[in-house]
C-alpha positions in Angstrom: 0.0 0.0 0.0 1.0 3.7 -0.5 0.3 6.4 1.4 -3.3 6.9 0.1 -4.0 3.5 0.9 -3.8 2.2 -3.0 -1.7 -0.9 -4.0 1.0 0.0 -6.2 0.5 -1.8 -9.1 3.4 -2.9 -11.6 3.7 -4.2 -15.1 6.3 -7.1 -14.5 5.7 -8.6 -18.8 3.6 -8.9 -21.5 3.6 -10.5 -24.9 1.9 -10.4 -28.5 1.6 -12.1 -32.0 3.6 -10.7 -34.2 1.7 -7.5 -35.7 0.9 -8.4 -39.8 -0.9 -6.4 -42.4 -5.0 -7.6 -42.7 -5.2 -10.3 -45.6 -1.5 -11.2 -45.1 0.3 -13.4 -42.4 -2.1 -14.2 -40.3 -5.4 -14.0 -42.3 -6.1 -17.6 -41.4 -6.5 -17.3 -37.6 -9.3 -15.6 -35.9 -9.4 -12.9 -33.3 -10.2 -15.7 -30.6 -6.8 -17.7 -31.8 -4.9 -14.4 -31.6 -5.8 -13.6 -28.7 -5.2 -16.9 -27.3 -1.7 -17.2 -28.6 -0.9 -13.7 -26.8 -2.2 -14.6 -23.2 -0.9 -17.7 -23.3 2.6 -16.2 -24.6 2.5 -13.4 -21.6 2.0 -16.5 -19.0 5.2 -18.1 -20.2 7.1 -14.7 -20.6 6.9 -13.8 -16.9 6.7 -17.7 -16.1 3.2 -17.2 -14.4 1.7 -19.9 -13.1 -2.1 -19.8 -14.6 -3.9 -20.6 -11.1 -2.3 -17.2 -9.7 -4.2 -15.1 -12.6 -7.6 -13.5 -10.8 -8.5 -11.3 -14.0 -8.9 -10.6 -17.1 -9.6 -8.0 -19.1 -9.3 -8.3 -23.2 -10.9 -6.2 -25.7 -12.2 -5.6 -29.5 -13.1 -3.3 -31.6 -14.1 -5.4 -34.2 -16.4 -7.2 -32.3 -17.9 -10.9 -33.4 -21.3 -11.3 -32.8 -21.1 -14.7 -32.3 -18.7 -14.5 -29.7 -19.8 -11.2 -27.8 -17.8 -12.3 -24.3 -14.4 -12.6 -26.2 -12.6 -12.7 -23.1 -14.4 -15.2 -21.4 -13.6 -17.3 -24.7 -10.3 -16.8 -24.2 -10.5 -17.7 -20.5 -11.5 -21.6 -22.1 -9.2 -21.6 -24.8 -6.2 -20.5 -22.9 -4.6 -21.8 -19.9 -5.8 -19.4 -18.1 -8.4 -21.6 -15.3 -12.0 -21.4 -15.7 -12.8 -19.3 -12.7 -10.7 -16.7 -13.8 -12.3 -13.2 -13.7 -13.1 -12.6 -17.2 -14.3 -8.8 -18.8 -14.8 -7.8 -22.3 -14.4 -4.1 -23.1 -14.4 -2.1 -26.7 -13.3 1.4 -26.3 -12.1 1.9 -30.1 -8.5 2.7 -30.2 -7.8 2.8 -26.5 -9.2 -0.5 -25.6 -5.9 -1.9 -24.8 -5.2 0.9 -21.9 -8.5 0.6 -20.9 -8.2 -3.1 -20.0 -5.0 -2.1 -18.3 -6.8 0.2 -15.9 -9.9 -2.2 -15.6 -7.6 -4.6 -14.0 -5.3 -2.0 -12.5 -8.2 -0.8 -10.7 -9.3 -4.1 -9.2 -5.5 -4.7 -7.9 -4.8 -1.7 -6.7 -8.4 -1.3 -4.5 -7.2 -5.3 -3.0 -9.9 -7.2 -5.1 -7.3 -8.6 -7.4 -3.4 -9.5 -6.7 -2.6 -10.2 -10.6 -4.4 -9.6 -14.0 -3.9 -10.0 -17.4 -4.6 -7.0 -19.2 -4.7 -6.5 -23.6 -7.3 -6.7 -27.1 -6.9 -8.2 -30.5 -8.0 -7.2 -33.7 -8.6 -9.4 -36.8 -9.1 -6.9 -39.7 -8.5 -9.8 -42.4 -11.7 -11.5 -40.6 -14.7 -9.2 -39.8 -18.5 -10.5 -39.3 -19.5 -10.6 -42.6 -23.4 -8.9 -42.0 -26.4 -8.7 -44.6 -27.6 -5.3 -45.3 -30.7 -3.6 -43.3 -33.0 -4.5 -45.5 -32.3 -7.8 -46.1 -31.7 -8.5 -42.5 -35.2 -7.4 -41.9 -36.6 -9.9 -44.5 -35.0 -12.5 -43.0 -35.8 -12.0 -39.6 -39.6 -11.5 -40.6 -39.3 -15.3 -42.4 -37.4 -17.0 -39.2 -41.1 -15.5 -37.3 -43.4 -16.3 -39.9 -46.2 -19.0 -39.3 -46.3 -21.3 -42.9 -43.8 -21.8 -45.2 -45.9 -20.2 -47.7 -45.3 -16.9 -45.9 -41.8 -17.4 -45.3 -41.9 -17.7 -49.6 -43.8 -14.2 -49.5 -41.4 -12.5 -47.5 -38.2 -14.2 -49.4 -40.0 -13.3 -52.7 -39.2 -9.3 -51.8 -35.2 -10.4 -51.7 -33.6 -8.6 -54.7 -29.8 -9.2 -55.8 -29.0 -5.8 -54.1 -30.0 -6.8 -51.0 -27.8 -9.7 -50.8 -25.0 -7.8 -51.2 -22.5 -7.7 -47.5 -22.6 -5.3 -45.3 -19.0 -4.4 -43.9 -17.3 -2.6 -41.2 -16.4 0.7 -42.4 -13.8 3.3 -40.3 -16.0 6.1 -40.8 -17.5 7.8 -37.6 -21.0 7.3 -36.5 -20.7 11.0 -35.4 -19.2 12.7 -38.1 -19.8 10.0 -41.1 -15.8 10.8 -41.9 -12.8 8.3 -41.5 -10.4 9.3 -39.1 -7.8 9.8 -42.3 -10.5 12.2 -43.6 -10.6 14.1 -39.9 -6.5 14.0 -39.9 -6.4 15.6 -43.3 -8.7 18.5 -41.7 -6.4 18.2 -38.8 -3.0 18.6 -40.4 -4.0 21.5 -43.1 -5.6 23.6 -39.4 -2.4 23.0 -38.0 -0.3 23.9 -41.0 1.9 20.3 -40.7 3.4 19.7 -43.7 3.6 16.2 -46.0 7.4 16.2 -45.6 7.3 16.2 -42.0 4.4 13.8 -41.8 7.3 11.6 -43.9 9.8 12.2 -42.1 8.2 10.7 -38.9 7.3 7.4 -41.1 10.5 6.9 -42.1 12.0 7.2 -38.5 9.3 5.0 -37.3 10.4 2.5 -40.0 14.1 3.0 -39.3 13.9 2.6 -35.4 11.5 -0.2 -35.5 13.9 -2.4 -37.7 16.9 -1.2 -35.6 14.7 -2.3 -32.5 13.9 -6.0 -34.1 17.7 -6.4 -35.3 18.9 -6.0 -31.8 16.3 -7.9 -30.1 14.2 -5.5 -27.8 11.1 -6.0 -30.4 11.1 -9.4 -31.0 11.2 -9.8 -27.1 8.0 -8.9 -27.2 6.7 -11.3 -29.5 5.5 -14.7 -29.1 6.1 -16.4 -32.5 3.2 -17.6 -34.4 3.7 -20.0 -37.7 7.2 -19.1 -37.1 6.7 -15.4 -37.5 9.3 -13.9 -34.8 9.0 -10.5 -36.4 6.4 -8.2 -37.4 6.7 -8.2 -41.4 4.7 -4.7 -41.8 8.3 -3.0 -41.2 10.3 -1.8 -44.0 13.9 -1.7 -43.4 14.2 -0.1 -47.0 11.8 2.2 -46.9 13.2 6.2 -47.4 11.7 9.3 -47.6 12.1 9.4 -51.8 10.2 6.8 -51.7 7.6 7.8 -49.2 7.7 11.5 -51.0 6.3 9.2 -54.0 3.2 7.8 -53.3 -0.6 9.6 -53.4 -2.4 10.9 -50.8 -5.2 8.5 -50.6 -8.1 10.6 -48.5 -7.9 14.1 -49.7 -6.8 13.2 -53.8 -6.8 17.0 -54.8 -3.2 18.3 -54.7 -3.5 19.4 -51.0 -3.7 16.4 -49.7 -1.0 14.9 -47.7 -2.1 11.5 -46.3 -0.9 8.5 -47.6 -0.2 4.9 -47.6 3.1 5.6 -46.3 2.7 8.0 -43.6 -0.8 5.9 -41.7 -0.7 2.9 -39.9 -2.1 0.0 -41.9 -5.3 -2.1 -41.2 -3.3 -4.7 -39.0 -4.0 -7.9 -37.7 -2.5 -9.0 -34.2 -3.0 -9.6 -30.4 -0.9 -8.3 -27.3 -1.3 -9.0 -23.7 -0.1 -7.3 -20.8 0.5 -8.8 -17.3 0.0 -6.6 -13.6 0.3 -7.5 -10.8 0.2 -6.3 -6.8 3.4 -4.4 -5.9 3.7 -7.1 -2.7 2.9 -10.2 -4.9 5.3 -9.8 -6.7 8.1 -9.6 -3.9 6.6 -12.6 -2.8 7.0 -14.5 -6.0 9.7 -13.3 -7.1 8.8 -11.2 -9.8 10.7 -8.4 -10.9 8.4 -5.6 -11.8 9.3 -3.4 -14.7 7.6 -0.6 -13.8 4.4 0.8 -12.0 1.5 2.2 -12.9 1.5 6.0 -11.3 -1.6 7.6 -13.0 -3.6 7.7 -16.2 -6.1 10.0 -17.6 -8.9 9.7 -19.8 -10.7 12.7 -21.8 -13.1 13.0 -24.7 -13.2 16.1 -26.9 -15.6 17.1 -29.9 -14.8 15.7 -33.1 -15.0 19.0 -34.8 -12.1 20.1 -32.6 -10.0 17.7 -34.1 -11.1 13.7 -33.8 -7.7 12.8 -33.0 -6.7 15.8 -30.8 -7.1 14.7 -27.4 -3.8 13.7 -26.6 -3.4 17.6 -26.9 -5.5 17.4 -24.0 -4.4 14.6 -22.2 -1.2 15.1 -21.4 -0.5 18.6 -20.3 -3.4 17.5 -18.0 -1.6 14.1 -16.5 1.8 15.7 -16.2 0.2 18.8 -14.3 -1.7 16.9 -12.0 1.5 14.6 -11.2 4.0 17.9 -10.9 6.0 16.7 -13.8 7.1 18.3 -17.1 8.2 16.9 -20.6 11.9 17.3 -18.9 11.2 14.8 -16.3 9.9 12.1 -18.8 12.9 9.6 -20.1 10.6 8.4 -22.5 7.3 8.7 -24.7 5.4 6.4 -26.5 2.9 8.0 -28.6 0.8 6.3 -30.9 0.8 6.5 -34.5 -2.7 6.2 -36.0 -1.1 8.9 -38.6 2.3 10.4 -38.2 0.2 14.1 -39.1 -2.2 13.3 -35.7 1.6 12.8 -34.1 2.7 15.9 -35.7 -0.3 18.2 -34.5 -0.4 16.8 -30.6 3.3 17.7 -30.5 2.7 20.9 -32.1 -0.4 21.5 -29.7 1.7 21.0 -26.7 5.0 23.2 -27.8 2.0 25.7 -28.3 -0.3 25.4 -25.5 -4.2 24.0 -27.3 -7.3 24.0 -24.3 -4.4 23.9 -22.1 -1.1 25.8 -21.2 1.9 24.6 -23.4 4.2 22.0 -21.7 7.2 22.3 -24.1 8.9 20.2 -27.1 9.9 16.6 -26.8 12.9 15.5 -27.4 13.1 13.6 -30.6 15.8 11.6 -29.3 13.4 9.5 -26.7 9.7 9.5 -28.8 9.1 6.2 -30.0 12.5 5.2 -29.4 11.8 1.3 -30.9 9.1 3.0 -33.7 5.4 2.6 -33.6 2.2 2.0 -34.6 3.2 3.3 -38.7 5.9 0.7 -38.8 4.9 -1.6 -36.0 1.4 -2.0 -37.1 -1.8 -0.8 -35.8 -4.6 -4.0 -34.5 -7.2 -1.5 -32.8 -7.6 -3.1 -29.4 -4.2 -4.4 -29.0 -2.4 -1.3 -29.4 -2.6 -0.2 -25.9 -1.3 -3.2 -24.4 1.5 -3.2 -26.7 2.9 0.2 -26.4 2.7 -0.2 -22.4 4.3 -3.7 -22.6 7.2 -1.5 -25.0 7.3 1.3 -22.8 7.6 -1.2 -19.6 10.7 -3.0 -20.8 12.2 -0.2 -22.2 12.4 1.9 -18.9 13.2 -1.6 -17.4 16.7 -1.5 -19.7 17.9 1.9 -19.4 16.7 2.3 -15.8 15.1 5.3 -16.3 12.5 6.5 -13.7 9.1 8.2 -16.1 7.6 6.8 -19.5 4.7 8.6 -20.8 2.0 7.3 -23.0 -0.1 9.1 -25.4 -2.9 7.3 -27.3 -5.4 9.0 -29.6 -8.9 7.0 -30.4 -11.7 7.0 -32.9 -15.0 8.7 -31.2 -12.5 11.5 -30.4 -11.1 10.0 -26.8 -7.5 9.9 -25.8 -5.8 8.2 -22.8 -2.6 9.2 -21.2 -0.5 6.8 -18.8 2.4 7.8 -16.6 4.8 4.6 -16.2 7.6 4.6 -13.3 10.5 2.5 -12.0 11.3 4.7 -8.4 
């Protein structure tokens, strides 16, 4: 306990799948396997026995209507025990840290002593769902009293009406993709397509310089043989980046592309927490603590991505920090212009006072989300698992975390090792 009377809670490991580009590596396994294969991997990473795990707390944002619990699935297929705490939670791109501070919560209030924490997205396999109209046809027939009227009603079917209804990214709110928002974003903020490129290729660069030497693929739990994730591109350079269209504003003013977005990504991760005095009595070396987090929602039309702008002058006031006293930052790349603007809204002061630059040197230090890959619900669990071992290997006292979401939401999270 601290002085408040809160368990300190610690991130001691974690693990993931390797993160692959929808329809690619791992098109063949569903979000239930993935996420599986990274609970499963995080039990043998810390070398957790299963019977000590009370909770879990795994997420979508793709969600399966046929499997609407997902973690309680993955409480059966993995070896996690049956009477393991199980919660399912969908909070668009921030699912993963919202898991984190589900379980946090129950571990640091004395209702849990260790949790598992994470989401999973399978892009190359989302319900496949008949159109309104059709749906409405067919659910009239499954009522219907003969089989003559189930004929009448199927008579009304037309070919267009059999035609799948998909996921799309665009916002309920808004009806536009959060590239679409990002392009409104970057051209308020004046951020230019070279420096949008700029921070792709560095994401790129670092992220391959991160799996050559190890510290990424410690991460991973290998799947089919995959150590790696295969969306970075070692090769990649800003010619080449300069070179390709925008793809959501087409006109000559648009700067978004291919290159410079995170890609529709398949892939799990899994985060493990645990009580600050279990873990002396097991054993377990924590990595670092959780010290505080902070959620905040913000109108789309201020900028859908934005809240990270928000966010974190917000957590570093409250905790009597400033950018000088973080070592390190992970902040998330949904587009490397929503990166550029959030760094530009805090040198500036946006909704709240100005907190200063960051040093180049220590964002994203291993890459991110543009190179790394970008699974919705897993993201947070991976950049805290990343952020974890990192301050773990230099010894450095404050990580930071910065995570925009679709529905215009952001989390921060303020990591420690003191």
């Amino acid at each position: 306990m601290n002085g408040s009377g809160i368990r300190r809670v610690a991130i001691v490991g974690g693990a993931r799948t390797p993160f692959a580009k929808a329809g690619a590596q791992l098109k063949d396994y569903s979000a239930l396997e993935l996420a599986t294969h990274a609970v499963n991997g995080a039990l043998h990473k810390v070398d957790l026995d299963p019977q000590l795990v009370d909770e879990l707390a795994f997420g979508a944002v793709i969600v399966d209507p046929a499997i609407p619990h997902l973690a309680r699935e993955v409480n059966f297929r993995s070896e996690l025990p049956s009477d393991t705490r199980a919660i399912t939670l969908t909070d668009n791109c921030i699912t993963g840290t919202s898991a984190i501070q589900s379980v946090y919560n129950s571990i640091a209030l004395d209702r849990a002593h260790v949790g598992l924490a994470g989401g999973v997205e399978s892009m190359s396999n989302p319900p496949v769902l008949f159109t309104p109209k059709a749906s409405k046809i067919f659910l009239e027939a499954s009522r219907a009293r003969s089989f003559g009227d189930r004929i009448k009603l199927f008579a009304k079917l037309r070919a267009g009406h059999l035609k799948p209804w998909s996921y799309g990214i665009a916002e309920p709110s808004t009806g536009l993709t959060m590239g679409e928002h990002t392009e409104i974003t970057v051209k308020e903020w004046q951020i230019t397509r070279e420096e949008q490129d700029e921070i792709a290729y560095l994401s790129h660069r670092k992220a391959h310089a991160a799996t050559e030497d190890g510290r990424l693929t410690a991460e991973i739990n290998p799947l089919d043989s995959i150590d790696r994730d295969p969306l970075i591109r070692p090769d990649t350079s800003l010619d080449a980046l300069a070179k390709l269209p925008p793809v959501f504003d087409r006109s000559a003013a648009g700067t978004l592309t291919a290159g410079n977005s995170s890609p529709l990504t398949d892939g799990a991760a899994t985060a493990v927490l645990m009580a600050a005095d279990r873990a002396r009595e097991l054993g377990v070396e924590p990595l670092a603590f959780i010290k505080d987090f902070t959620n905040v929602g913000i109108d789309p039309r201020d900028g859908l991505l934005m809240g990270p702008g928000i966010a974190v002058p917000r957590l570093l006031e409250r905790n009597r920090l400033s950018l000088d006293d973080i070592d390190v930052v992970e902040m998330h790349e949904a587009f490397a212009g929503q990166v550029a603007s959030n760094l530009k809204a805090w040198e500036q002061g946006w909704k709240e006072p100005p907190i200063g630059a960051v040093d180049r040197d220590i964002l994203n230090p291993l890459g991110s989300s543009i190179a790394v890959g970008h699974p919705f619900a897993a993201t947070g669990a991976r950049i805290a698992t990343t952020l974890a071992y990192e301050l773990a290997r230099r010894d450095a006292r404050y990580g930071l975390i910065s995570i925009c979401g679709a529905g215009a939401t952001a989390v921060a999270m303020l990591l420690e090792r003191a």
